[in-house]
C-alpha positions as MATLAB code, in Angstrom:
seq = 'XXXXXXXXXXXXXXXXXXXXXXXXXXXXXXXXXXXXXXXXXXXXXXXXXXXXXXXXXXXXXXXXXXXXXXXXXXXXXXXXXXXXXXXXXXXXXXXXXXXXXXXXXXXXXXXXXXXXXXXXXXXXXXXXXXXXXXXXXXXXXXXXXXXXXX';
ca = [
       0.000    0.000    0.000;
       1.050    3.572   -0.678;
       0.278    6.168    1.603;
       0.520   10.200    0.471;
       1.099   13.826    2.322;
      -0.876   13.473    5.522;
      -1.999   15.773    7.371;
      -3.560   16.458   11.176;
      -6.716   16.567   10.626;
      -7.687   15.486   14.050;
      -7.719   19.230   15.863;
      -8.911   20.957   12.638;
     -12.695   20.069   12.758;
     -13.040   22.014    9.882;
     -11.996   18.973    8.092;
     -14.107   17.110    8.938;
     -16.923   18.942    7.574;
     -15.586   20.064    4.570;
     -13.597   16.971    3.295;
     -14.216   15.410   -0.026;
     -13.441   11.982   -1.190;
     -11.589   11.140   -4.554;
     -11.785    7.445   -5.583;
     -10.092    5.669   -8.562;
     -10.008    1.763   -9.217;
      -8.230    0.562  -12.807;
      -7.549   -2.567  -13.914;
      -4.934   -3.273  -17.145;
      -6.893   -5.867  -18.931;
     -10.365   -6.902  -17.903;
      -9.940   -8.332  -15.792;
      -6.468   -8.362  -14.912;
      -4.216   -6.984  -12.418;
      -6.248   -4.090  -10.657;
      -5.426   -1.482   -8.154;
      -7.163    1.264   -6.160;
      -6.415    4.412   -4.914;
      -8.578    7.916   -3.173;
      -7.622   10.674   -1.892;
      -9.135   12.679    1.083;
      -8.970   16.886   -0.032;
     -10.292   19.670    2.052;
     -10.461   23.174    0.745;
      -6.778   23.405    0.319;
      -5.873   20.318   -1.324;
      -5.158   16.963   -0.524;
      -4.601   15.962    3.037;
      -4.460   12.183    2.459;
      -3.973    9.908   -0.040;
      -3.628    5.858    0.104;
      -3.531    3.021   -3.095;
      -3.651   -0.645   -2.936;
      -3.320   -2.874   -5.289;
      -6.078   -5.725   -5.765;
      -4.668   -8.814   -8.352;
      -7.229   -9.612  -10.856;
     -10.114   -7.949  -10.352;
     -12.688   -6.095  -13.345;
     -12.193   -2.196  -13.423;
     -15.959   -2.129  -12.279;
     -14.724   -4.151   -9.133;
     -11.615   -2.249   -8.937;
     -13.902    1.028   -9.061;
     -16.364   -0.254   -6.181;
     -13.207   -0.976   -4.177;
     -11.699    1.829   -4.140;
     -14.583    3.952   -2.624;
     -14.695    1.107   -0.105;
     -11.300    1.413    1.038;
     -12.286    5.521    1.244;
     -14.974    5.703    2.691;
     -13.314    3.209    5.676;
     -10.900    5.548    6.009;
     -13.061    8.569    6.152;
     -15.143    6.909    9.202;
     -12.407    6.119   10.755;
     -11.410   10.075   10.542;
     -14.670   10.274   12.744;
     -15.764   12.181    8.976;
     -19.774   12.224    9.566;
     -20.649   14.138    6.047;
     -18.431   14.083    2.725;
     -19.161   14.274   -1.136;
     -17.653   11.399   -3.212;
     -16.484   12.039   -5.953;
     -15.425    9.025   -8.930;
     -14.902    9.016  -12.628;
     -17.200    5.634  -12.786;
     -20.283    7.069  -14.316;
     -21.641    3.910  -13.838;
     -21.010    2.884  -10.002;
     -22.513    6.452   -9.559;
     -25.665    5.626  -11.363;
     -25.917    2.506   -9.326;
     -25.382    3.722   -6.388;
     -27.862    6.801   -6.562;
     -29.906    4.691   -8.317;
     -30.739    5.301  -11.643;
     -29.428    2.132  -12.521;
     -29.988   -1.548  -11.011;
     -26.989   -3.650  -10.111;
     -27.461   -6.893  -11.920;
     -23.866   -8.133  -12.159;
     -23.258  -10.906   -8.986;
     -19.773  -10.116   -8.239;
     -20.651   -6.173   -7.956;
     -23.998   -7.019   -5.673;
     -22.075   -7.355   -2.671;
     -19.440   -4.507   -3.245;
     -22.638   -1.866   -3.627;
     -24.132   -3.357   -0.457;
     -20.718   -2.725    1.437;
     -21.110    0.852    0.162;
     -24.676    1.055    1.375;
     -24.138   -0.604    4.633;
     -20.903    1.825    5.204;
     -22.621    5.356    3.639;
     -25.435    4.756    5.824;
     -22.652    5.403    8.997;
     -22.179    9.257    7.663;
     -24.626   12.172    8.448;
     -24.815   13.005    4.999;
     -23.031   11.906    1.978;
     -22.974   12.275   -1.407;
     -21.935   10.538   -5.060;
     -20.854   12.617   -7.778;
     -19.567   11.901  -10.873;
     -16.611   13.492  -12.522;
     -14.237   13.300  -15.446;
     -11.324   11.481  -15.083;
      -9.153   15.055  -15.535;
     -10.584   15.932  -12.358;
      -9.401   13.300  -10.617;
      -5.658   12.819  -11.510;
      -4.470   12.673   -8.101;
      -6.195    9.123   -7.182;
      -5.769    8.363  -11.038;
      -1.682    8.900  -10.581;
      -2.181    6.633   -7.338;
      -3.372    3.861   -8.895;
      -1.043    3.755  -11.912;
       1.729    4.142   -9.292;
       0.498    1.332   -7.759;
      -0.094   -0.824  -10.761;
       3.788   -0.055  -12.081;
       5.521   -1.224   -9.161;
       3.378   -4.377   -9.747;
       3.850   -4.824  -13.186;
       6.202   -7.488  -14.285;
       7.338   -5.196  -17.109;
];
């Protein structure tokens, strides 16, 4: 795992209001090996960033993943509100849903979410291009280089 500037954010409970999540999850080949990265910004900049790297997984799984792995970390910040924000138009869709989860190996990943979003105060998915999310994009091809056997 790869872990980014971090920052107190423990006696700044400004933070903690105003934090946003970035999530990224890529896999070269589909499947194939698959990592996952976020990043954790307040208003200015990045305070935390983490990747992981997966094995084979689908980039949908890889996706779902990485907003797991956030979102764990952001209640673990004691974070009780944040907006998420991924480049996954479709795990957005599902998970506000305007679309139905019908794949089996993503059923249980959007229930983690669920089960997990329902611990904030408020919370919110957003969808974004992917230039708007380079930081946890950079993380995960970090993390998928030193893995590659390239």
């Amino acid at each position: 795992m790869t872990e980014v500037s971090h920052k107190s954010y423990k006696s700044h409970t400004s933070y903690k209001s105003q934090l946003s999540l970035y999530t990224d999850g890529g896999a070269r080949g589909n499947p194939g090996p698959a990592a996952v990265a976020f990043v954790v910004k307040n208003d200015k900049g990045v305070i935390l960033g983490k990747s992981e790297y997966l094995g084979k997984a689908t980039n949908n799984q890889a996706e779902y993943r990485a907003l797991i792995l956030g979102l764990e970390e952001l209640l673990r910040m004691n974070v009780k509100g944040t907006s998420c924000f991924l480049d996954s138009e479709l795990v957005v869709k599902q998970l506000n849903g305007q679309y139905r989860v019908k794949d089996k190996d993503l059923k249980p990943l959007y229930e983690r979410i669920k089960k997990l979003a329902g611990e904030f105060e408020e919370i919110k998915f957003s969808h974004v291009r992917r230039e708007e999310n380079k930081e946890a994009d950079k993380l995960v091809n970090k993390e998928l280089d030193k893995h590659s056997r390239y």
